[in-house]
N, CA and C of each residue as an Amber inpcrd file, in Angstrom:
protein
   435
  10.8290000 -52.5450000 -17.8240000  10.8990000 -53.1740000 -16.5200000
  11.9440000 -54.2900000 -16.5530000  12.5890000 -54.4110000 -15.6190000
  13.8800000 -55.3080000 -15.2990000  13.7080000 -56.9230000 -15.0510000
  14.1180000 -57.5530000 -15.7520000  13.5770000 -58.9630000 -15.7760000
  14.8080000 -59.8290000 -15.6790000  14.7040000 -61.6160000 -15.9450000
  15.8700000 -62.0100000 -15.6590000  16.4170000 -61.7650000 -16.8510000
  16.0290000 -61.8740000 -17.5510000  16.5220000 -62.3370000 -18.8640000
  17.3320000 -61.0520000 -19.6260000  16.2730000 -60.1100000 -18.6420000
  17.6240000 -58.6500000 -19.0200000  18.4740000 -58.3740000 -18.7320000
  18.6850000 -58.9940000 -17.0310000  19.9790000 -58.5290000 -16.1570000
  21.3510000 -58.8180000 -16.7140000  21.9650000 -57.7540000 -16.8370000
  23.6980000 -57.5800000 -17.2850000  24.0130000 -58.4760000 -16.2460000
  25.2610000 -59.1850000 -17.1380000  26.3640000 -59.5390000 -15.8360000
  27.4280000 -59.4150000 -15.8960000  28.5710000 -59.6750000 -15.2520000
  29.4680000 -58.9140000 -15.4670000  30.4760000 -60.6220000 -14.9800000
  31.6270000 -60.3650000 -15.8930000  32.2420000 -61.3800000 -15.0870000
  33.5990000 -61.1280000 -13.7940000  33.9820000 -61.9290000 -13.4180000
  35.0460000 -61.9390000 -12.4510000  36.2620000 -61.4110000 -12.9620000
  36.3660000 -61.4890000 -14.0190000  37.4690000 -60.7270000 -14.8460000
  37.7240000 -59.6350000 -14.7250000  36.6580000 -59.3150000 -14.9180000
  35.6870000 -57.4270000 -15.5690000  35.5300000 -56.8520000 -14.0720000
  35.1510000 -57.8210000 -13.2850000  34.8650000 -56.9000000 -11.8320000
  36.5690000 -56.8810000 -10.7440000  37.1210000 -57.5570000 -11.3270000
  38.6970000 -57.7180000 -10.3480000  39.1970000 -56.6970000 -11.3980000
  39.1660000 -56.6060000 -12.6700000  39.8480000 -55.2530000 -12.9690000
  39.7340000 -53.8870000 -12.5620000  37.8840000 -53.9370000 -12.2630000
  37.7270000 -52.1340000 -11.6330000  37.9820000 -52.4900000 -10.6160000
  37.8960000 -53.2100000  -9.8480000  38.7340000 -53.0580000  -8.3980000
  39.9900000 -53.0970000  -8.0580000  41.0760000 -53.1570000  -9.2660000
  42.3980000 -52.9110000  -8.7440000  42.5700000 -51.5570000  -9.6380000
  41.6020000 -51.6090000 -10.4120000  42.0610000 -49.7010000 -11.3800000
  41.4950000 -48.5720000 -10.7230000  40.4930000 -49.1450000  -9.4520000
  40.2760000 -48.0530000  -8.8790000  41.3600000 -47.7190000  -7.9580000
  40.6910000 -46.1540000  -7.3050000  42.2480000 -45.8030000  -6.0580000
  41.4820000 -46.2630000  -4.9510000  42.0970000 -46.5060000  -4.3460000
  41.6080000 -46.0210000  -2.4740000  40.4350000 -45.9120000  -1.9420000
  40.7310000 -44.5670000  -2.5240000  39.3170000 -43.4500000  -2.1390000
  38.5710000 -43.3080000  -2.8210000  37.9720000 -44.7300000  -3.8560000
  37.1420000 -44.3590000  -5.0220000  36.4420000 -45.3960000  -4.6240000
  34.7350000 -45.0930000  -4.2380000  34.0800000 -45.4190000  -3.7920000
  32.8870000 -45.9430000  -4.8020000  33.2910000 -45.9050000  -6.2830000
  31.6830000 -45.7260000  -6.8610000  31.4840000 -46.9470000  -7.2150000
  32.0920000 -48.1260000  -7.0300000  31.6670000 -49.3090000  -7.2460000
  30.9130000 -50.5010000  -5.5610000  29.7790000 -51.0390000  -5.4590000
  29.0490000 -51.7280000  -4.5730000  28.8690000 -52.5290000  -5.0490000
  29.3210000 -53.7740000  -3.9090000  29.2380000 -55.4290000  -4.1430000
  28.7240000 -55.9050000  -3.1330000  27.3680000 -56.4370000  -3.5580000
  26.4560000 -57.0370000  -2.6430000  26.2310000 -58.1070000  -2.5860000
  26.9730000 -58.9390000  -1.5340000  26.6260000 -60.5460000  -1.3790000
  25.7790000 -61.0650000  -0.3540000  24.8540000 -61.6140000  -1.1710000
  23.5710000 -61.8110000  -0.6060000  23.5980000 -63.7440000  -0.0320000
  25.0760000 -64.4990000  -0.0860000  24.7740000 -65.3880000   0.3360000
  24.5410000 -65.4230000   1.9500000  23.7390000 -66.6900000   2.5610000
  23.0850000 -66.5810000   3.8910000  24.0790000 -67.5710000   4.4020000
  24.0410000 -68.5170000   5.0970000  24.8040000 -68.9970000   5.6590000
  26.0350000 -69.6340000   5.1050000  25.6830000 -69.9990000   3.7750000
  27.2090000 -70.0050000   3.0830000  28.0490000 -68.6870000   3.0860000
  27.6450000 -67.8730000   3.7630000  28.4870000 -66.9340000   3.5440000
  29.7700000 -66.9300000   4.6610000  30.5340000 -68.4420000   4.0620000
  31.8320000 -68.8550000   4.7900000  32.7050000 -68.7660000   3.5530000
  34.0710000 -68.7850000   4.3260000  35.0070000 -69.1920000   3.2300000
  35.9400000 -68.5970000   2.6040000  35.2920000 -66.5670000   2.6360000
  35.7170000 -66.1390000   1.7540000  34.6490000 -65.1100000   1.5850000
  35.4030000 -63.6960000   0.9960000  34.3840000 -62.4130000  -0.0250000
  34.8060000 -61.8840000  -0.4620000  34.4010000 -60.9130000  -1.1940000
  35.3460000 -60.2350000  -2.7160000  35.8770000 -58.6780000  -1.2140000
  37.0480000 -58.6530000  -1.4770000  37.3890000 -57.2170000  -0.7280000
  36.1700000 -56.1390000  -0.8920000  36.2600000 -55.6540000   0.4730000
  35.0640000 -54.2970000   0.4140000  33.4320000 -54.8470000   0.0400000
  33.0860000 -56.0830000   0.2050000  32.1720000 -56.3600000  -0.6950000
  30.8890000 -56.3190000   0.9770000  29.7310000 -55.9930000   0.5780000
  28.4870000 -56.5650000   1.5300000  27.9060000 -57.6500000   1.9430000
  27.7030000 -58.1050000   2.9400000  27.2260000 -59.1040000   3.5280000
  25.7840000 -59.0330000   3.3080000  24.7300000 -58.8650000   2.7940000
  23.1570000 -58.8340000   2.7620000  22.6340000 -60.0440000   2.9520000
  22.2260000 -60.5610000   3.3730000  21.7820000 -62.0560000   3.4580000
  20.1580000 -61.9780000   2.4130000  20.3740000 -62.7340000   1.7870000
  19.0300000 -63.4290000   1.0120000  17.8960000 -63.0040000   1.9370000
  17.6030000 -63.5880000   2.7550000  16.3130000 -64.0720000   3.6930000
  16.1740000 -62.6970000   4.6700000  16.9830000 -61.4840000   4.2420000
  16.8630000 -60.4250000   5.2060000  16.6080000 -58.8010000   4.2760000
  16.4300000 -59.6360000   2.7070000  16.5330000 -58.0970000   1.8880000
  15.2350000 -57.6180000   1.6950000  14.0190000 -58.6680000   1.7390000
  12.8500000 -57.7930000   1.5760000  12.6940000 -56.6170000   2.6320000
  12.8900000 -56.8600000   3.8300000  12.9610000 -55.7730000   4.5950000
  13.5830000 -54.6420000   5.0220000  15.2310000 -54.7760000   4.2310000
  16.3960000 -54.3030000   4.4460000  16.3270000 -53.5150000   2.7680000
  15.9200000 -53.8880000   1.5370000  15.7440000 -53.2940000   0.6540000
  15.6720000 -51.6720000   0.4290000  15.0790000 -51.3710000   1.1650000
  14.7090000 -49.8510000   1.1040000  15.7880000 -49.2880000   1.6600000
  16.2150000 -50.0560000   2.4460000  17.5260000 -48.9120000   3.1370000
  18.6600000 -48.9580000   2.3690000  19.3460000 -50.3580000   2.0130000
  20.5120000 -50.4300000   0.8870000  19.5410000 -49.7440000  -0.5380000
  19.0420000 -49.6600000  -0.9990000  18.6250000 -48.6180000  -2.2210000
  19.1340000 -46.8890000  -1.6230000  19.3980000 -46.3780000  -0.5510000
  19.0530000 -45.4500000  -0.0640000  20.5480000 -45.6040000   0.3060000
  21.1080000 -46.2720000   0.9730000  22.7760000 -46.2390000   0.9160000
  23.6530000 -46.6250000  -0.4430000  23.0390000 -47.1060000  -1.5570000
  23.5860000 -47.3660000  -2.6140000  23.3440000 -46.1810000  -3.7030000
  22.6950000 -44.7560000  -3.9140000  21.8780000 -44.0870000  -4.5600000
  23.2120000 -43.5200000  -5.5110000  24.1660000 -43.1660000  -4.6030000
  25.2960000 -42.1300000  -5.3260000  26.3040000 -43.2760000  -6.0500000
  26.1580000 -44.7530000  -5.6350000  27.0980000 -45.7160000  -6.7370000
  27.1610000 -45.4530000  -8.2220000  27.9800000 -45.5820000  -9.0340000
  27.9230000 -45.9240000 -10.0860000  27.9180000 -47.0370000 -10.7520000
  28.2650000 -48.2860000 -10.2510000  27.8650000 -49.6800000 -10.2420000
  27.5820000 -50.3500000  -9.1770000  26.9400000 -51.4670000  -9.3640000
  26.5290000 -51.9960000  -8.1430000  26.2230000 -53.3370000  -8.7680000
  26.6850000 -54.7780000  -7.8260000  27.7060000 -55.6930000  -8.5110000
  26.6310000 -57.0920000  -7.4690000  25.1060000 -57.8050000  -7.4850000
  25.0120000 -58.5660000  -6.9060000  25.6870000 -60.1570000  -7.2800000
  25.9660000 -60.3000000  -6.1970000  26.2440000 -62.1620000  -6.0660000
  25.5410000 -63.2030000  -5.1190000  25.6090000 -64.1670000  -5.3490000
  25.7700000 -65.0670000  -4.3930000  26.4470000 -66.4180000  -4.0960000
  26.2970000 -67.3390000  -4.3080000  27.3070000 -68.4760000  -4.6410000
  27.8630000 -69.0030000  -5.6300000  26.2250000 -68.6490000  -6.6210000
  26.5980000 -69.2080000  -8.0950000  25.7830000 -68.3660000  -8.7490000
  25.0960000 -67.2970000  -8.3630000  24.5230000 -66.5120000  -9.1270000
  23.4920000 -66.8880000  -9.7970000  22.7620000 -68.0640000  -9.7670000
  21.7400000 -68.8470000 -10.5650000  20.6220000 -67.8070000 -10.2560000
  20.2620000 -67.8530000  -8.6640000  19.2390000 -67.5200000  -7.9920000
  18.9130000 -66.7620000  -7.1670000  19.7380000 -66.5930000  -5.6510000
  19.7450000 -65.8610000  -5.0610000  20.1490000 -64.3430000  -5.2120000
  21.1670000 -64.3060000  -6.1540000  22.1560000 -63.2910000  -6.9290000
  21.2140000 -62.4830000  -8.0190000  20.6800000 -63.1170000  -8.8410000
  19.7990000 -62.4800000  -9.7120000  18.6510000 -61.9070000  -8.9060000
  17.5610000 -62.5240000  -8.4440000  16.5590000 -62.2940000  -7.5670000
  16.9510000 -61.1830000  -7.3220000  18.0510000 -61.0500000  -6.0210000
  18.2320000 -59.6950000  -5.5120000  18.2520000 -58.4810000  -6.1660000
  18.8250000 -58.6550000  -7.3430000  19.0830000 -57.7240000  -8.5960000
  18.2260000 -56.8280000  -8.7100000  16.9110000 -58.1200000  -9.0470000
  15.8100000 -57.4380000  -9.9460000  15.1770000 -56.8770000  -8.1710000
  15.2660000 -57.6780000  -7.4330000  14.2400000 -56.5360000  -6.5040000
  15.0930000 -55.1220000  -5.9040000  16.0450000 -54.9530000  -6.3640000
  17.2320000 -53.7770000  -5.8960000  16.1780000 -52.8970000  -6.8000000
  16.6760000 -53.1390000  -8.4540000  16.2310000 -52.8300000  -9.8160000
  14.4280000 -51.6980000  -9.3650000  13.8450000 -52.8030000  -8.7490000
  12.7000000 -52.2850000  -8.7240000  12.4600000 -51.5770000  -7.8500000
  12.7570000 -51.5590000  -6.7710000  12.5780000 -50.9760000  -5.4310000
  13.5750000 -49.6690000  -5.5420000  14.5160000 -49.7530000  -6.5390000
  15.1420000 -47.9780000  -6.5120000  14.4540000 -47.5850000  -7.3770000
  13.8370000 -47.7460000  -8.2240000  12.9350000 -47.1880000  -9.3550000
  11.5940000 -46.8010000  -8.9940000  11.0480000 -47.6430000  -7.7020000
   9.8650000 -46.8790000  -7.0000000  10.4320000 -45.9050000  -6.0460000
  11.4920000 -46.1520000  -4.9900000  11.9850000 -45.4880000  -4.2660000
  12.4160000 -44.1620000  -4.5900000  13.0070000 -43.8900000  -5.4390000
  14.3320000 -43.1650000  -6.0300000  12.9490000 -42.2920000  -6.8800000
  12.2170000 -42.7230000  -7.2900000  11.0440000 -42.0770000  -7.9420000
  10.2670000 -41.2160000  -7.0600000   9.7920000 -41.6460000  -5.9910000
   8.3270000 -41.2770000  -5.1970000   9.2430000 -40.0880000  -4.2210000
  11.0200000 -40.1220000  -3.9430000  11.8990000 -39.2240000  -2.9750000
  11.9350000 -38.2650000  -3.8120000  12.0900000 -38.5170000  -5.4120000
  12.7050000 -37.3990000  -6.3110000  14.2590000 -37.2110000  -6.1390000
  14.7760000 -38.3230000  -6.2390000  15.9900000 -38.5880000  -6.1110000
  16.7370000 -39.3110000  -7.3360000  16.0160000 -39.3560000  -8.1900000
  16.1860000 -40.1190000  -9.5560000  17.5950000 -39.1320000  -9.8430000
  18.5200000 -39.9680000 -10.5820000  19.6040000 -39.8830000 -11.3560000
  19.5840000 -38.4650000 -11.8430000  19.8110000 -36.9550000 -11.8150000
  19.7560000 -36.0410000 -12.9950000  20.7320000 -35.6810000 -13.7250000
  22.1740000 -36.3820000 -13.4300000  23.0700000 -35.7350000 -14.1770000
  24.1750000 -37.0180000 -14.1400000  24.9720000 -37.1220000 -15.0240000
  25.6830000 -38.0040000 -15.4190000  25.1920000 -39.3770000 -15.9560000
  26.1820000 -40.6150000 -15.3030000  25.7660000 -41.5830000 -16.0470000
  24.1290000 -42.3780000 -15.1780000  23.6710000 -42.9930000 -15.7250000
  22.9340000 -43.4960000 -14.8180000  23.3320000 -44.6560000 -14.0140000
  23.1180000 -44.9810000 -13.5270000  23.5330000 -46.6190000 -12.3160000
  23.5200000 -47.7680000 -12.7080000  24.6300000 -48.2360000 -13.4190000
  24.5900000 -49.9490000 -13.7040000  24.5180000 -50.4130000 -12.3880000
  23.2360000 -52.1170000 -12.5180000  23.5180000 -52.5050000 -11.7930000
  23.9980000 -54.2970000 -12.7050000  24.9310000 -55.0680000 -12.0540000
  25.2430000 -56.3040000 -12.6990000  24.9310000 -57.3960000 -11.4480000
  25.0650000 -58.4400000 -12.0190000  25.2320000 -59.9580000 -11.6380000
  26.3490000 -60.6840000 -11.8840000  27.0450000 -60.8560000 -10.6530000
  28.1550000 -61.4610000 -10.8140000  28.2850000 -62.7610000 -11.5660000
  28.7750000 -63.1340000 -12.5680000  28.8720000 -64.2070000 -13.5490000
  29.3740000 -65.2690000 -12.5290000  28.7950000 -66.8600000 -12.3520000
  29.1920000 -67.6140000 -11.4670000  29.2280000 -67.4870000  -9.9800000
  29.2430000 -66.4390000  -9.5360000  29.3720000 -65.6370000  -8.2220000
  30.7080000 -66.0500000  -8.2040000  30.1390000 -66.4090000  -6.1070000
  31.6710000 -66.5030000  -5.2800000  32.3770000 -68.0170000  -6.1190000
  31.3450000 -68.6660000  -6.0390000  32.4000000 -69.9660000  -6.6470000
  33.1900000 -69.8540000  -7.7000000  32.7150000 -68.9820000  -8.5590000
  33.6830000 -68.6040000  -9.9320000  34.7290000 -67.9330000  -9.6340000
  34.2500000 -67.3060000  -9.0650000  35.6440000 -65.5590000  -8.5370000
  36.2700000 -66.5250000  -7.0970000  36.2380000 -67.5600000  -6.9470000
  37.1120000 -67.6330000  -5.7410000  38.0330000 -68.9220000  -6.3570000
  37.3940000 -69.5110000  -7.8260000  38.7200000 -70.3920000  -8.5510000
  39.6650000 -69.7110000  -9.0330000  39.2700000 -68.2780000  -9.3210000
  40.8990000 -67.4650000  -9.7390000  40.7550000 -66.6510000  -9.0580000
  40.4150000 -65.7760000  -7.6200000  41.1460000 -64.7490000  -7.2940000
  40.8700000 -65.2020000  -5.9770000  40.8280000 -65.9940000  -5.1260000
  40.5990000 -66.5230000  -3.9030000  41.3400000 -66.4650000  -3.2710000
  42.7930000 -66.9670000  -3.6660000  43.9650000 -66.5800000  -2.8710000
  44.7580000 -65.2490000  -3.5000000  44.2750000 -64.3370000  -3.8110000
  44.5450000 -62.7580000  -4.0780000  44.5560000 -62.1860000  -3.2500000
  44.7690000 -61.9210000  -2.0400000  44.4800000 -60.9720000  -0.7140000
  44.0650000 -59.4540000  -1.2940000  44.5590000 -58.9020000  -2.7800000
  44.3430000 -57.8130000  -2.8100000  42.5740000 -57.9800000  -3.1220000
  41.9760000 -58.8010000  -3.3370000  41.0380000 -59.1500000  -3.9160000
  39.7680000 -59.7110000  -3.0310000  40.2500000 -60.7790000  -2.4990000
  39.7610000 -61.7450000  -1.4170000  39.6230000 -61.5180000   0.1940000
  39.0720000 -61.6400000   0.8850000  39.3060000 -61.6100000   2.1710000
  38.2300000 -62.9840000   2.8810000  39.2110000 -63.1260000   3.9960000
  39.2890000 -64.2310000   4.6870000  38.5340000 -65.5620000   3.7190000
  39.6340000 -65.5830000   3.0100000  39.7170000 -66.9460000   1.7070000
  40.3540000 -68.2340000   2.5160000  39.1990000 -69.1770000   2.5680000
  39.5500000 -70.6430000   3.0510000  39.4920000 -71.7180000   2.1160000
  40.5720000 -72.0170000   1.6180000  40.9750000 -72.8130000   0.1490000
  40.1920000 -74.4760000   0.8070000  40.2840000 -74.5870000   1.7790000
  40.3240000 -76.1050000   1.7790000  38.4190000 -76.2260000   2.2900000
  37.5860000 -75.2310000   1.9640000  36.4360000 -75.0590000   2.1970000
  35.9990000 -75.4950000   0.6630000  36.6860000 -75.0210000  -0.1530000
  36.1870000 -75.0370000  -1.9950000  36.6360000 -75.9970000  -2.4950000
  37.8840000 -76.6290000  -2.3230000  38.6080000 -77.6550000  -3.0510000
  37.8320000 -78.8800000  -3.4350000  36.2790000 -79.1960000  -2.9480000
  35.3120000 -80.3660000  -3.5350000  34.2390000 -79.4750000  -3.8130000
  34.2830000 -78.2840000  -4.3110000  33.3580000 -77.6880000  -5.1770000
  33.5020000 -77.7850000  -6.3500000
């Protein structure tokens, strides 16, 4: 069973590299940012808006739009709390879900899921002003973070 202390993370390094080595049309990586009203400033390209305070109920459906990912990448500001949390209830809720549909994994790799190392505040001191990376990045929002 998925705990904090188990959750992979992945850093900003590691996650801006598969996103410029992927193509286009390569869909198998999901980035879920679960910050709520900080969610100003700035987000990783292609990434989800989930708000914290809206996933217990919304859970079942992103498990159910996320099934065919091959990674899947939560954050939130700093990843302490909100970011992990989400993780583990993703973690659990596709493992009952994905279980009770008969939709479990049968062939290939199975589904990493990570925690963004630092979150947005980390990934927006080096790739913030990246446009290939970033979208709608407001530098003078972070500069007393």
């Amino acid at each position: 069973m998925a705990n904090v202390a188990n959750l992979q993370r992945m850093t900003a390094k590691a996650l801006s590299e598969k996103l410029l080595a992927q193509a286009a049309t390569d869909s198998s990586i999901a980035i879920i940012d679960v910050r709520d009203d900080d969610y100003i400033g700035g987000h990783i390209k292609g990434s989800t808006n989930m708000p914290s305070r809206q996933l217990d109920y919304t859970m079942p459906t992103l498990v159910r739009r996320l099934h065919d990912k091959k990674v899947v990448v939560f954050h939130c500001a700093l990843s302490q709390q909100r970011g992990p949390s989400a993780a583990l209830k993703y973690l659990r809720e596709r493992d009952s879900i994905l279980k009770a549909l008969g939709m479990e994994k049968k062939d290939g790799e199975p589904q990493e899921v990570f925690v963004l190392d630092r979150g947005f505040v980390g990934w927006q001191e080096t790739y913030g002003e990246d446009e290939r990376l970033t979208e709608a990045y407001r530098k003078e929002l972070w500069e007393d973070y």
